[in-house]
C-alpha positions as semicolon CSV with decimal commas, in nm:
position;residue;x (nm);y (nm);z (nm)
1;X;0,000;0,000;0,000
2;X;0,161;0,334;-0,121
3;X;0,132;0,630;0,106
4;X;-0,098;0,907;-0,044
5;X;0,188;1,231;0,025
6;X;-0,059;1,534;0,009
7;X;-0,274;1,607;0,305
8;X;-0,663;1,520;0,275
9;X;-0,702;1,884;0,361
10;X;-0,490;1,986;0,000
11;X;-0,656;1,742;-0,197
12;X;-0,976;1,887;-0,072
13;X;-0,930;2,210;-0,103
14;X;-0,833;2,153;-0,536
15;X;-1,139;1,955;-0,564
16;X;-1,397;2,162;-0,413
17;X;-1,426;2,507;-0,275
18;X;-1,116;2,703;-0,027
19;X;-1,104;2,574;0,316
20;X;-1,043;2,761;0,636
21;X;-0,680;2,744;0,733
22;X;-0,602;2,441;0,936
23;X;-0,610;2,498;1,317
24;X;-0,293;2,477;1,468
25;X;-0,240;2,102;1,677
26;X;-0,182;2,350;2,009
27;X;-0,544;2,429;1,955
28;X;-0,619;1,985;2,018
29;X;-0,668;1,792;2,325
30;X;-0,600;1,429;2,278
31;X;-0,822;1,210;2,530
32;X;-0,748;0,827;2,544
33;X;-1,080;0,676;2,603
34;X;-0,989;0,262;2,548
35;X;-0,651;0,127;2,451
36;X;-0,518;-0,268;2,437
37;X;-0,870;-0,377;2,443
38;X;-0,965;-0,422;2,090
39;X;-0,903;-0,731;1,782
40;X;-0,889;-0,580;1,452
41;X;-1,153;-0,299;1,517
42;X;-1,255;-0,177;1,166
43;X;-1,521;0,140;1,244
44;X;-1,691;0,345;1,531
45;X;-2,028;0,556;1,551
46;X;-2,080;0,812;1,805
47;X;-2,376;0,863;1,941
48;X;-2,507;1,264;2,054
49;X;-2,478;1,111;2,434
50;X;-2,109;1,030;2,397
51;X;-2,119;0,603;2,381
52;X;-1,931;0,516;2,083
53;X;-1,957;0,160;1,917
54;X;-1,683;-0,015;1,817
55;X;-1,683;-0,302;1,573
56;X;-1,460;-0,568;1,529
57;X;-1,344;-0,752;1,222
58;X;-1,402;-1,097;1,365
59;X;-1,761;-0,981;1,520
60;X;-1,748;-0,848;1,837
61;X;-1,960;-0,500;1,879
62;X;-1,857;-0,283;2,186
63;X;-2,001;0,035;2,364
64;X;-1,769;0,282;2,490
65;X;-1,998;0,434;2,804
66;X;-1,839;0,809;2,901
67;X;-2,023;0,760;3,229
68;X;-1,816;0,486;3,286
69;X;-1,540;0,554;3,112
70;X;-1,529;0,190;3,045
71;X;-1,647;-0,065;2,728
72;X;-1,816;-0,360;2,742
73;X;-1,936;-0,664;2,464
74;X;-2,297;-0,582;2,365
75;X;-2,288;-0,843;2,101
76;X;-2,062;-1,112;1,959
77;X;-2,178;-1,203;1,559
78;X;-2,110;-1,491;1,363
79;X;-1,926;-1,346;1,040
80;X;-1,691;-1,529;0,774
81;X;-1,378;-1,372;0,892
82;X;-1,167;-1,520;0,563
83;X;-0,912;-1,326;0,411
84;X;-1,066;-0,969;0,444
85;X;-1,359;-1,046;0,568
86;X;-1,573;-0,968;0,858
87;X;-1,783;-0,724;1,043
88;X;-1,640;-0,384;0,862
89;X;-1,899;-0,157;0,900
90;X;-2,143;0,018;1,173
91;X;-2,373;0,341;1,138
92;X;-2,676;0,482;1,357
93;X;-2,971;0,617;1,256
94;X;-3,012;0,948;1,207
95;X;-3,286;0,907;1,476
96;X;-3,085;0,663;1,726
97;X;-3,240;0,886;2,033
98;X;-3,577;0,780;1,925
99;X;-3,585;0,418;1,743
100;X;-3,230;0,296;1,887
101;X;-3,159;0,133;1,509
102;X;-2,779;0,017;1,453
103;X;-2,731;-0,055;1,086
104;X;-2,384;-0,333;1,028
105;X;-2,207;-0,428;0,766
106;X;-2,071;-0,813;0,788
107;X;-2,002;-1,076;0,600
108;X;-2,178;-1,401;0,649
109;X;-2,191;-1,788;0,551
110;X;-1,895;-2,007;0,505
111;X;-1,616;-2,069;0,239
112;X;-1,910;-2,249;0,027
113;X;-2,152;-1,975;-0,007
114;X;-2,013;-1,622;0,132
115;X;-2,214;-1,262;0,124
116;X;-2,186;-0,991;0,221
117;X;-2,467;-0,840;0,493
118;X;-2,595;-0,491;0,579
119;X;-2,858;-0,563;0,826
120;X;-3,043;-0,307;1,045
121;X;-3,060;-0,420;1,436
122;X;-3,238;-0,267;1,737
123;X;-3,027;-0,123;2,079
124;X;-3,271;-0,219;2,350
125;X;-3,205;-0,385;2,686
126;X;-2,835;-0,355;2,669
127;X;-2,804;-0,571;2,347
128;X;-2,829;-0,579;1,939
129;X;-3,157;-0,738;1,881
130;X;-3,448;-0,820;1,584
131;X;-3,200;-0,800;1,310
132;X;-3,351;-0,717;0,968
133;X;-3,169;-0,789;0,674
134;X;-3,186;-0,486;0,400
135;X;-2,900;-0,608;0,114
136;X;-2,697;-0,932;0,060
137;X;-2,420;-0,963;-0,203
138;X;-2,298;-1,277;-0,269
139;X;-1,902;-1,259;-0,306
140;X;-1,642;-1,535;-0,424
141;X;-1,403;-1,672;-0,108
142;X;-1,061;-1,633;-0,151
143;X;-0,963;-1,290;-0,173
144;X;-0,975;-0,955;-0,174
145;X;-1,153;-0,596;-0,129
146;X;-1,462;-0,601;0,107
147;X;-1,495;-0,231;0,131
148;X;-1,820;-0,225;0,354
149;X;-1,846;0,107;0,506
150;X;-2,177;0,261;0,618
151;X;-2,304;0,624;0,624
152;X;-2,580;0,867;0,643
153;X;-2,658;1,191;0,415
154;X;-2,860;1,471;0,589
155;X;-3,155;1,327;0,419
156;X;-3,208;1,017;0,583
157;X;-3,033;0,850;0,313
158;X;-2,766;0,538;0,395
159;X;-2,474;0,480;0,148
160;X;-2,279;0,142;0,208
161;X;-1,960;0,052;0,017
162;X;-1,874;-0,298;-0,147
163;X;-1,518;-0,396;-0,297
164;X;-1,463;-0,517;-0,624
165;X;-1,399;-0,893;-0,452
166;X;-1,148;-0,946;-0,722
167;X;-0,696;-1,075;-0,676
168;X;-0,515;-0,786;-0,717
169;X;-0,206;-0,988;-0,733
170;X;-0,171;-1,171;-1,075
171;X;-0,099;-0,843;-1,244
172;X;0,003;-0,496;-1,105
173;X;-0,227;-0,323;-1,359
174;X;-0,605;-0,363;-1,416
175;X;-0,716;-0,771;-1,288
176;X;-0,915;-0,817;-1,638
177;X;-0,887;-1,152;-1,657
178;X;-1,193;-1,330;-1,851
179;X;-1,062;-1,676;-1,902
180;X;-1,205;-1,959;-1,798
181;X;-1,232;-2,038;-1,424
182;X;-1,036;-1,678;-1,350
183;X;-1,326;-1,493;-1,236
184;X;-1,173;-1,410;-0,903
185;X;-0,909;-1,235;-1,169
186;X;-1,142;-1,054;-1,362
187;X;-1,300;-0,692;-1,155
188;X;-1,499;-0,685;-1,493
189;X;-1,758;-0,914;-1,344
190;X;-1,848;-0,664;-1,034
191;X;-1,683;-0,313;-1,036
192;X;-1,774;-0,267;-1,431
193;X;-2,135;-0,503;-1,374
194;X;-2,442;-0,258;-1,328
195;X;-2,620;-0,586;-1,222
196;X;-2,368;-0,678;-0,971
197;X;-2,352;-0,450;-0,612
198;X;-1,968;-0,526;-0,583
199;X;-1,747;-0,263;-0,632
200;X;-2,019;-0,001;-0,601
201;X;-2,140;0,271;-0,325
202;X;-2,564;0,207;-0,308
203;X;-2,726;0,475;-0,189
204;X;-3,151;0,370;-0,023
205;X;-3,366;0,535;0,205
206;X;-3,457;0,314;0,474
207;X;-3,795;0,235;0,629
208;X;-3,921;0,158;0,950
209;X;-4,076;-0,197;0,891
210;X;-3,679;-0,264;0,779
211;X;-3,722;-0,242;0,443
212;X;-3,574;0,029;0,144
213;X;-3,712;0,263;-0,122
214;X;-3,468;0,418;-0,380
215;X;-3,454;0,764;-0,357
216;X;-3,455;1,006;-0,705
217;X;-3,080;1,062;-0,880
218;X;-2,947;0,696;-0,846
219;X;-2,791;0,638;-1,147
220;X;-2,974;0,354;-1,273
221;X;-3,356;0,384;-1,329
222;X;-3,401;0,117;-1,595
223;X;-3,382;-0,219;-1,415
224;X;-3,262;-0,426;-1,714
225;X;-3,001;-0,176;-1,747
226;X;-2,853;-0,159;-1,394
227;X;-2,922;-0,255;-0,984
228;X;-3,117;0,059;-0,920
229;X;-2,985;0,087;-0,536
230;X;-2,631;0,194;-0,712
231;X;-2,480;0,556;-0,664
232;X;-2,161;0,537;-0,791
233;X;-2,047;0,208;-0,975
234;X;-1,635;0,137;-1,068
235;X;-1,461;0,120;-0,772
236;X;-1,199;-0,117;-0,673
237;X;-1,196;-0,074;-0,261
238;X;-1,392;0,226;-0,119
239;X;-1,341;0,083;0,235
240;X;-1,414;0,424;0,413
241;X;-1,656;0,682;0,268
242;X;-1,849;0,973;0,458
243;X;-2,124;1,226;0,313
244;X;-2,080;1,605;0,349
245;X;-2,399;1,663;0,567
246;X;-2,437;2,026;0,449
247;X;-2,377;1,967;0,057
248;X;-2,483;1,601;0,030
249;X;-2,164;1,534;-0,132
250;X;-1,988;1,178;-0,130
251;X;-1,618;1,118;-0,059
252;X;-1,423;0,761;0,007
253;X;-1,062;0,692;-0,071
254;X;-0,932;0,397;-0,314
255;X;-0,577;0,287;-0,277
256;X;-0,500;0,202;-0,646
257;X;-0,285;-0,092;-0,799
258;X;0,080;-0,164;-0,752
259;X;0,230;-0,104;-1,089
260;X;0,505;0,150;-1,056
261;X;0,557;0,282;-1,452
262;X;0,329;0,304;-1,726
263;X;0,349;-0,007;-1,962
264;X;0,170;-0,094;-2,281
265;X;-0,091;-0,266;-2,007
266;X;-0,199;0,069;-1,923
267;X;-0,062;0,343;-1,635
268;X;0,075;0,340;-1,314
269;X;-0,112;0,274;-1,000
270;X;-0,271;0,570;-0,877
271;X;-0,459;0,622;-0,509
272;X;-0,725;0,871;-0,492
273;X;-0,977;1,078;-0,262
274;X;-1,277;1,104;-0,473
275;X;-1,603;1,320;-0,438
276;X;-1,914;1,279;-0,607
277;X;-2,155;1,564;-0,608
278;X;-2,410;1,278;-0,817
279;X;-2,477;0,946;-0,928
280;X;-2,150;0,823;-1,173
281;X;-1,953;0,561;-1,317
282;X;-1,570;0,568;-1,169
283;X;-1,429;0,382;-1,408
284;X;-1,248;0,085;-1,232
285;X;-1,099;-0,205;-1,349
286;X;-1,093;-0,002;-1,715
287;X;-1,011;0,344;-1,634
288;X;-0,767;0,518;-1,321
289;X;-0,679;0,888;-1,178
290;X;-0,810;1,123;-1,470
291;X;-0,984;0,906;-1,770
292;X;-0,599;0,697;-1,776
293;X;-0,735;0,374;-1,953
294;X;-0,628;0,037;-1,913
295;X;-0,583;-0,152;-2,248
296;X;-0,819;-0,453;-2,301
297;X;-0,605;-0,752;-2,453
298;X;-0,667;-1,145;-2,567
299;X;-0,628;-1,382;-2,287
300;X;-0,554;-1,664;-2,476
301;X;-0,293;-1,484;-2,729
302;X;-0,183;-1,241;-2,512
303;X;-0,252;-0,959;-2,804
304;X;-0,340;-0,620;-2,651
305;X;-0,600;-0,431;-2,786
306;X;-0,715;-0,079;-2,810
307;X;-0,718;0,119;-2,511
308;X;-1,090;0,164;-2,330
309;X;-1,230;0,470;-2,426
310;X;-1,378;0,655;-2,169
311;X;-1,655;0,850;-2,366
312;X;-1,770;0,455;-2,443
313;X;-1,649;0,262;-2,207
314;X;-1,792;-0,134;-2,291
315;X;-1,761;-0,412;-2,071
316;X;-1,727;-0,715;-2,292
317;X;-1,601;-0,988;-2,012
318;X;-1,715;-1,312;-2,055
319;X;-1,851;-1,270;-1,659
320;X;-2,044;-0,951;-1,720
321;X;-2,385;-1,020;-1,639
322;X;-2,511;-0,663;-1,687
323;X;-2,527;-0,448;-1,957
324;X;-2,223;-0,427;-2,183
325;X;-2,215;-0,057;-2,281
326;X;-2,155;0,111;-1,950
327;X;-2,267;0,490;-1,843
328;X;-1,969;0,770;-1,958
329;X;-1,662;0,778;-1,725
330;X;-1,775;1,147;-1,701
331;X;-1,552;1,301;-1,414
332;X;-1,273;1,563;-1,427
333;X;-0,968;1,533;-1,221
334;X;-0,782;1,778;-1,034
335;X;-0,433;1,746;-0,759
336;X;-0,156;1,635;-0,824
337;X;-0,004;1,392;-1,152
338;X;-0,317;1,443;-1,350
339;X;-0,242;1,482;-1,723
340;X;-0,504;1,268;-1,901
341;X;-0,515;1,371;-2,287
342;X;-0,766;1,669;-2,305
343;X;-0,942;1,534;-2,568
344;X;-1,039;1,201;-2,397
345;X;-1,231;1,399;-2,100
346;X;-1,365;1,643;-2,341
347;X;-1,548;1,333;-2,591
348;X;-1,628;1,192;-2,186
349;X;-1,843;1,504;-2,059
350;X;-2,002;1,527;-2,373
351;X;-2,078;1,159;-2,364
352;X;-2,185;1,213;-2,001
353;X;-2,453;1,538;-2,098
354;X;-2,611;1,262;-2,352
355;X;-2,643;0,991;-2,113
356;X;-2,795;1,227;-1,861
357;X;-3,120;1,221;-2,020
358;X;-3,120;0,782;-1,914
359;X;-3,003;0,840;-1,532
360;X;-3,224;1,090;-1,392
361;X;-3,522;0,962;-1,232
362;X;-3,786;1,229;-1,366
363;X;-3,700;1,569;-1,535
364;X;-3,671;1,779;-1,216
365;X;-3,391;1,563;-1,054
366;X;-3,034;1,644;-1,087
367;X;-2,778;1,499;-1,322
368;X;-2,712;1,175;-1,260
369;X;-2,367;1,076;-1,434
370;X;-2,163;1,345;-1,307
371;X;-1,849;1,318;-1,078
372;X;-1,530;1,461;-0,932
373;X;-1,209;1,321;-0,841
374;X;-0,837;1,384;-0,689
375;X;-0,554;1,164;-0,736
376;X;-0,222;1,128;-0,632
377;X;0,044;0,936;-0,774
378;X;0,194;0,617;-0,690
């Protein structure tokens, strides 16, 4: 994993409007609450009383208590802990004070049939009870990317993260891999699937009998064309995202591939902070940083092809099960290292203003294909 060098705060600050200078760390006053306590703890919510919960990969939840200034186990879940997996994720309600709902993200099953979970359970009596199951994605065992964060907009909306569920490690470029019995090679079948919820963000409204509705500006409305709970669709690992309660927008980091030099495979490995302001198509496993394509190329004879075009980006795997001409890769980059061909992201937002017209939900809702993102490089 490569460090990302420039501060969240500069990367911010070129993709959206200034920022107030940072406060200086005098101005900070670190408080340990819990230390030596934990086993691979992978996210916390706070609550507006103070408790924080704390989950654990292998699926232990625990409640931080500032009256006690202690933690205890409120619940220990069963969860396929393989490889990545585990319990990744936890959110509250917006209304936690009133309905006491804790929404999780884990996986469950066994090395035969794995899935991923987010499941909505109720804080009462000192324990996580009446779970009700909102989304399951089946994933293949064996490696990698779980992703599997969990987060509220300022519209009652939740947005959960999946990983592409795809080995990174046969090639340092894009895994595009569509020969047979290399599916766990080939992102392809997920990240670039709009009928597959791996490697996407979804973004649904919950409802009290634990159910979903979409809400407007998803970017699929057309069910044979895509899952309509996606947001944002090519991703490799957005294992941490958060919503900007004020502007609705979306932001999650990717840590991008390990090659070190461009090649005739494609570009470097690039990690990112990304925002998206609306429903879009990222790009990953045939596009990285700003519209850099990856080049698709003949398993069997090893002959390269024509680099993906990111005005027309086409999945043709072999494990795509969803449509095969995919929505514009219709972003603009800014930071640092981003010197994608002009002419490519000019052909991509006019691509993007035509396919517009498919992803909104009704006239009156926004855009639905656009997108912003920073990158830094490897």
């Amino acid at each position: 994993m490569r460090p990302i060098v420039p501060s969240v705060l500069a990367l911010l600050a070129a993709a959206a409007a200034p920022l107030r200078a940072q406060p200086e760390a005098n101005r900070f006053e670190q408080q340990v609450l819990l230390q030596g306590v934990f086993d691979e703890p992978t996210e916390i919510a706070v609550a507006r009383d103070g408790r924080v919960f704390i989950v654990e990969r292998k699926g232990t939840v625990r409640l931080y208590d500032p009256r006690t200034q202690a933690s205890r186990v409120v619940a220990r879940l069963d969860v396929f802990h393989e490889d990545e997996n585990g319990l990744i994720g936890v959110a509250l309600d917006p209304r936690f004070d009133a309905n006491h709902f804790v929404y999780l993200a884990r996986t469950v099953g066994d090395s035969t049939r794995p899935r991923h979970r987010l499941a909505r359970f109720t804080f009462t009596g000192d324990a996580l009870r009446d779970e009700r199951v909102l989304v399951e994605v089946p994933i293949n065992p064996g490696c990698c990317h779980t992703a599997g964060s969990i987060t509220f907009d300022g519209r009652g909306n939740l947005f959960v993260s999946f990983g592409d569920n795809t080995n990174p490690f046969a090639t340092p470029h894009a895994p595009i891999d569509d020969a047979p019995g290399r599916q766990l090679w080939d992102a392809r079948r997920s990240a670039a699937n709009t009928q597959d919820l791996r490697g996407k963000i979804l973004r649904i409204t919950p409802t009290a009998d634990g159910r979903y509705t979409i809400p407007a500006g998803n970017l699929f409305t057309d069910a044979r064309e895509g899952r309509p709970e996606i947001y944002t669709m090519g991703h490799r690992n957005p294992y941490r995202i958060s919503v900007d309660r004020h502007t609705g927008f979306l932001y999650w980091g990717e840590v991008g591939p390990d090659a070190r030099e461009d090649s005739s495979a494609g570009p470097k490995g690039y990690d990112e902070i990304n925002q998206a302001r609306r429903a879009g198509n990222f790009g990953w496993p045939l596009f990285i940083a700003d519209n850099k394509p990856y080049r698709d190329r003949d398993i069997a004879t090893g002959v390269q092809r024509a680099p993906f075009d990111p005005a027309h980006p086409v999945n043709d795997s072999h494990n795509n099960t969803g449509a095969k001409v995919l929505p514009p890769r219709s972003r603009r980059s800014s930071g640092t290292r981003t010197t994608g061909a002009r002419s490519s992201r000019s052909s991509a937002r006019a691509a993007a203003r035509r396919w517009r017209g498919r992803c909104t939900t009704r006239p009156t809702s926004p855009p639905a294909c656009g997108s912003r993102r920073t990158t830094t490089g490897s």
